[in-house]
C-alpha positions as CSV (number, residue, x, y, z in Angstrom):
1,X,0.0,0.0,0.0
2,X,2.7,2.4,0.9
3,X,4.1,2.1,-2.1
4,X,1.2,3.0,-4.0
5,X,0.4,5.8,-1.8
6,X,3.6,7.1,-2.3
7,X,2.9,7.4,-6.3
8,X,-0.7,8.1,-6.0
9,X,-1.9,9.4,-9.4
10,X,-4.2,11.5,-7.3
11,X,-1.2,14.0,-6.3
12,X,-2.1,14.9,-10.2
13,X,-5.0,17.3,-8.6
14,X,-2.7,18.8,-7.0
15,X,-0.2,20.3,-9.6
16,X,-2.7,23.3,-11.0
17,X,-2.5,24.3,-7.3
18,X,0.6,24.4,-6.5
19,X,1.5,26.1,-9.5
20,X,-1.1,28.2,-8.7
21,X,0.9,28.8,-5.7
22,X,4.1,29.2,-6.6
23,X,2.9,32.1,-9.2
24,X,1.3,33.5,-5.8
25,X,4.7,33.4,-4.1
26,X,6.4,34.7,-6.6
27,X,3.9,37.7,-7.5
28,X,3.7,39.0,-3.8
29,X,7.7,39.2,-3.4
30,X,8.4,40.8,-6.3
31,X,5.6,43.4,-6.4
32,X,6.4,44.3,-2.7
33,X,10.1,44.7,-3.2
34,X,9.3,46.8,-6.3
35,X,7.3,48.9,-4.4
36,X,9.1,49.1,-1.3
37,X,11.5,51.2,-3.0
38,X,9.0,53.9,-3.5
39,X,8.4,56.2,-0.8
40,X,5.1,57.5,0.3
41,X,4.8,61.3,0.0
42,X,3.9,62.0,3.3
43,X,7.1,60.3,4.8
44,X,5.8,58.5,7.6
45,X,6.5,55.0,8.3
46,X,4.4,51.8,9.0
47,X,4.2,52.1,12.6
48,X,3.2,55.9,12.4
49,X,0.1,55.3,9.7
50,X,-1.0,52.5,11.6
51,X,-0.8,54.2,15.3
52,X,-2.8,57.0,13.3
53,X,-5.6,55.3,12.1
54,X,-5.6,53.3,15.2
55,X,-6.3,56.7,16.8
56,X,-8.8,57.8,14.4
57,X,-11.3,55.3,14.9
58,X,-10.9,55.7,18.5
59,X,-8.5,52.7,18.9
60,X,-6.4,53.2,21.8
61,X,-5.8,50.0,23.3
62,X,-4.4,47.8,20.0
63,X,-0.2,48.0,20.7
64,X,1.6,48.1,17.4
65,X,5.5,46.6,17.9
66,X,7.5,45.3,15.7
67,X,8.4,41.4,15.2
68,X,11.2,39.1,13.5
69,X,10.9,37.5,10.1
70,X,10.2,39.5,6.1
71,X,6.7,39.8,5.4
72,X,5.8,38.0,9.1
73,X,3.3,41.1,9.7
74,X,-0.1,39.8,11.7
75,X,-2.8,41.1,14.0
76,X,-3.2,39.3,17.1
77,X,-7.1,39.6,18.3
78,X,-6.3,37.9,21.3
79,X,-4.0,40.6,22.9
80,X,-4.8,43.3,20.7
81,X,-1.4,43.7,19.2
82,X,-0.3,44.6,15.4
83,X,2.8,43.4,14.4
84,X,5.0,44.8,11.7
85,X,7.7,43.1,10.1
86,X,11.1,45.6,10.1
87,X,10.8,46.3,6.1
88,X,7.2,47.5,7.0
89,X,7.4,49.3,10.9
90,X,10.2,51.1,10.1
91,X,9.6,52.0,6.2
92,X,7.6,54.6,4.6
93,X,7.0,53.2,1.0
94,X,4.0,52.2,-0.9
95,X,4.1,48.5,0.4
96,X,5.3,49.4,3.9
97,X,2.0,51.3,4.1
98,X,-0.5,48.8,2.4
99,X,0.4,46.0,4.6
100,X,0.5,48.3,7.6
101,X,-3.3,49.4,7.1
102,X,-4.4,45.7,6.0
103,X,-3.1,44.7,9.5
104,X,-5.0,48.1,10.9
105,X,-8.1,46.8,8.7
106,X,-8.2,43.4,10.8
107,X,-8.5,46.0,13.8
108,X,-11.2,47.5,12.4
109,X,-12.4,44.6,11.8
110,X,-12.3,43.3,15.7
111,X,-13.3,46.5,17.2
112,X,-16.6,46.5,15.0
113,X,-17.7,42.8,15.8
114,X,-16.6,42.2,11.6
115,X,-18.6,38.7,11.6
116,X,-16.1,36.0,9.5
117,X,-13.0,37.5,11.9
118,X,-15.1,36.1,14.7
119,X,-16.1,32.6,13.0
120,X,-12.5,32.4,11.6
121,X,-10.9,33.2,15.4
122,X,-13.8,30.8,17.0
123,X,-12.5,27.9,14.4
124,X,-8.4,28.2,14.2
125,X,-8.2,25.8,17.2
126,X,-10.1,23.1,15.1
127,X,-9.2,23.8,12.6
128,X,-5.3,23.1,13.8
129,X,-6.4,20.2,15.0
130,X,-8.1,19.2,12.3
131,X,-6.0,19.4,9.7
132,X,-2.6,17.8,11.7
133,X,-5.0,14.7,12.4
134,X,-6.2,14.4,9.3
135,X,-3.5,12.4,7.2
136,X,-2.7,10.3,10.2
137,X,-6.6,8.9,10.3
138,X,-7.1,8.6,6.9
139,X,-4.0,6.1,6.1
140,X,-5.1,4.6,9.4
141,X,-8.4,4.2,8.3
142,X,-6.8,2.7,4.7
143,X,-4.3,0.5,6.3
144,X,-6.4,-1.1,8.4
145,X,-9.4,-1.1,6.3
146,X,-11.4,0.6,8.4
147,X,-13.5,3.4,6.5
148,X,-15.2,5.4,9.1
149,X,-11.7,6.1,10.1
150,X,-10.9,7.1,6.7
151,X,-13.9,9.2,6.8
152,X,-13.2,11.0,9.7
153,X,-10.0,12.0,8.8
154,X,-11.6,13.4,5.6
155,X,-14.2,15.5,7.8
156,X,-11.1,16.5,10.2
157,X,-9.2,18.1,7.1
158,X,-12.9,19.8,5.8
159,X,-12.2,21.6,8.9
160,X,-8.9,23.5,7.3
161,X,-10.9,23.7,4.3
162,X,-13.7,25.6,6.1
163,X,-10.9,27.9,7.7
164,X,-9.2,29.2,4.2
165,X,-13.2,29.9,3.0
166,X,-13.6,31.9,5.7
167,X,-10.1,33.6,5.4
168,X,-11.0,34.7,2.0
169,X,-13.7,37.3,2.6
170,X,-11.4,38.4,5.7
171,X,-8.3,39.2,3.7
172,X,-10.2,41.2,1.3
173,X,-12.4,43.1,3.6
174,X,-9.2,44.0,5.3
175,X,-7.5,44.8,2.5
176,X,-10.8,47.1,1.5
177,X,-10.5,49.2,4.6
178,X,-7.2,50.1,4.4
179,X,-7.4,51.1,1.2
180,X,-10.0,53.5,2.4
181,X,-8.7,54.6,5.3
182,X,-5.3,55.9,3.6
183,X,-7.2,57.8,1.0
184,X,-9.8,59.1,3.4
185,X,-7.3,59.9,6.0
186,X,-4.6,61.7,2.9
187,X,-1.9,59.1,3.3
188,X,-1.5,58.6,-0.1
189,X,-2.6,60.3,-3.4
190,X,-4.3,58.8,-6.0
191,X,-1.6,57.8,-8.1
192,X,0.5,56.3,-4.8
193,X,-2.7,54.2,-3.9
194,X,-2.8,52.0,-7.3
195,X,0.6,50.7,-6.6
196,X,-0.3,50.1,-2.9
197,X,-3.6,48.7,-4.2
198,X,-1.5,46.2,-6.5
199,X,0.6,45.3,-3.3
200,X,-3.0,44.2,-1.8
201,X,-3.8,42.6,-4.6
202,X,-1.0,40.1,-4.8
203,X,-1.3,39.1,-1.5
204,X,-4.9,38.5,-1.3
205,X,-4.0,36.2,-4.4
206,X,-2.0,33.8,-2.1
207,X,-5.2,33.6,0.3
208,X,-6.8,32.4,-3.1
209,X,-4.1,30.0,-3.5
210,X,-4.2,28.2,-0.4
211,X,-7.9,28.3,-0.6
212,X,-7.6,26.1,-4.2
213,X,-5.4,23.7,-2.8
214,X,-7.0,22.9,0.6
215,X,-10.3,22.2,-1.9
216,X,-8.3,20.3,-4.2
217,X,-6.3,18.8,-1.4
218,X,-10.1,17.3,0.2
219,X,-11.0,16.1,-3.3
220,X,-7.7,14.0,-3.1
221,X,-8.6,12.5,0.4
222,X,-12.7,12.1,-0.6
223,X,-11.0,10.1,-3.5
224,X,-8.6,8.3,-1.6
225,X,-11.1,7.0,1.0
226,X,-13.4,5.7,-1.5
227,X,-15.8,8.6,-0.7
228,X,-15.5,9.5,-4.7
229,X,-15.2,7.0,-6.9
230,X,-16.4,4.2,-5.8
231,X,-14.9,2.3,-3.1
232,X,-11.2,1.0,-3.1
233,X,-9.6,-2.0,-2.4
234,X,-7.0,-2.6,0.4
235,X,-3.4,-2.7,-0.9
C-alpha cells in the first residue's frame, strides 16, 4: 500500500494548485520589493500610519510593535497587538504602508464585531487540529481497512478547508479598509494608492491559493477514501 500511496496518481489534482501557488509566491515578493523602493509622500512610516488610524477610529488599546521575520506582519485579536515586520514598521514606502493598514483593517475589523473574523478566530483551534490529524486517520483508516476512520479523517481536514473559506472574505475586507482609510485619511494620493492597491492585490491572491489547494487537497482524500469514486480495495 505504501508504495502506491507514495505514487498516488491522485497527487495529479494537486499540480494546478501548487502552481497556482508558486505564481502567488512569486507575485507578492516581487511586487512588494518593487514597491518598497518607493516612498510615500507623506514620509511616515508603517508604525506611524497605523498608530494613526488606530487613533482615528478611537483605537487606543491595540499595541503596534515590531516582530522578527520578512513579510511576518499579523494582527493578534487575542492581545490586541499589530505586528510589523522591520521592512514594514520602520519604512515609509507604498508597500510598507499597504500592509501596515491591512493589519490596521483586521483591527477595524475586531473593534466593530466584523462577523467572519469572529467565525474564523472561533475555528483556528479546530481547525489546527483538524488538519494535523487528518493524514494520520485517513491512512489509518486505509491500512487497516477501516472506512469510518478514513472518513473522519476526511471530515477533520474539511475543517482546514472551512478555515481558508472563511479567510478569504477576511483578507479582502481588510485589504478594502485600508485602502479607504489611507485615502480618506490623505496618506497617499491617487496615483500612490494604485501601486499600494496592486501590493494588496497580490497578497490576497496567495489567500486564493491556499484556498484552491485545501479544496483540491479534500477532493484528493474524498477520492482516496473511496468517498468518490467508488470504493477501493486494500493494498
Amino acid at each position: 500500500m505504501f508504495p502506491y500511496m507514495m505514487f498516488d496518481p491522485t497527487y495529479i489534482l494537486l499540480i494546478p494548485a501548487i502552481l497556482l501557488a508558486m505564481y502567488a509566491q512569486a507575485k507578492v515578493s516581487g511586487t512588494f520589493r518593487k514597491y518598497s523602493r518607493i516612498m510615500a509622500s507623506r514620509h511616515m512610516t508603517g508604525a506611524e500610519v497605523a498608530r494613526e488610524l488606530l487613533g482615528s477610529r478611537g483605537i487606543y488599546d491595540v499595541k503596534v510593535e515590531m516582530t522578527q521575520g520578512r513579510l511576518s506582519d499579523h494582527y493578534d485579536p487575542r492581545t490586541k497587538t499589530l505586528r510589523l515586520s522591520p521592512e514594514v514598521y520602520q519604512s515609509g514606502s507604498l508597500a510598507a504602508l499597504g500592509v501596515a493598514a491591512h493589519e490596521v483593517g483586521h483591527a477595524f475589523q475586531h473593534d466593530t464585531g466584523y462577523g467572519p473574523l469572529k467565525l474564523r478566530s472561533t475555528i483556528v483551534p479546530v481547525a489546527s487540529i483538524g488538519s494535523q490529524l487528518a493524514f494520520p486517520l485517513l491512512l489509518a483508516g486505509l491500512f487497516f481497512n477501516i472506512p469510518n476512520l478514513a472518513l473522519i479523517g476526511v471530515l477533520a481536514f474539511s475543517l482546514a478547508v472551512i478555515f481558508q473559506l472563511i479567510t478569504l472574505p477576511v483578507e479582502y475586507n481588510a485589504s478594502s479598509r485600508a485602502l479607504e482609510a489611507l485615502e480618506t485619511g490623505g496618506y497617499l494620493t491617487r496615483d500612490e494608492a494604485g501601486g499600494t492597491r496592486k501590493v494588496l492585490n497580490a497578497a490576497a491572491l496567495t489567500y486564493v491559493a491556499a484556498t484552491i489547494m485545501a479544496v483540491m487537497q479534500l477532493l484528493r482524500l474524498l477520492v482516496l477514501s473511496g468517498l468518490l469514486g467508488g470504493s477501493r480495495r486494500r493494498r
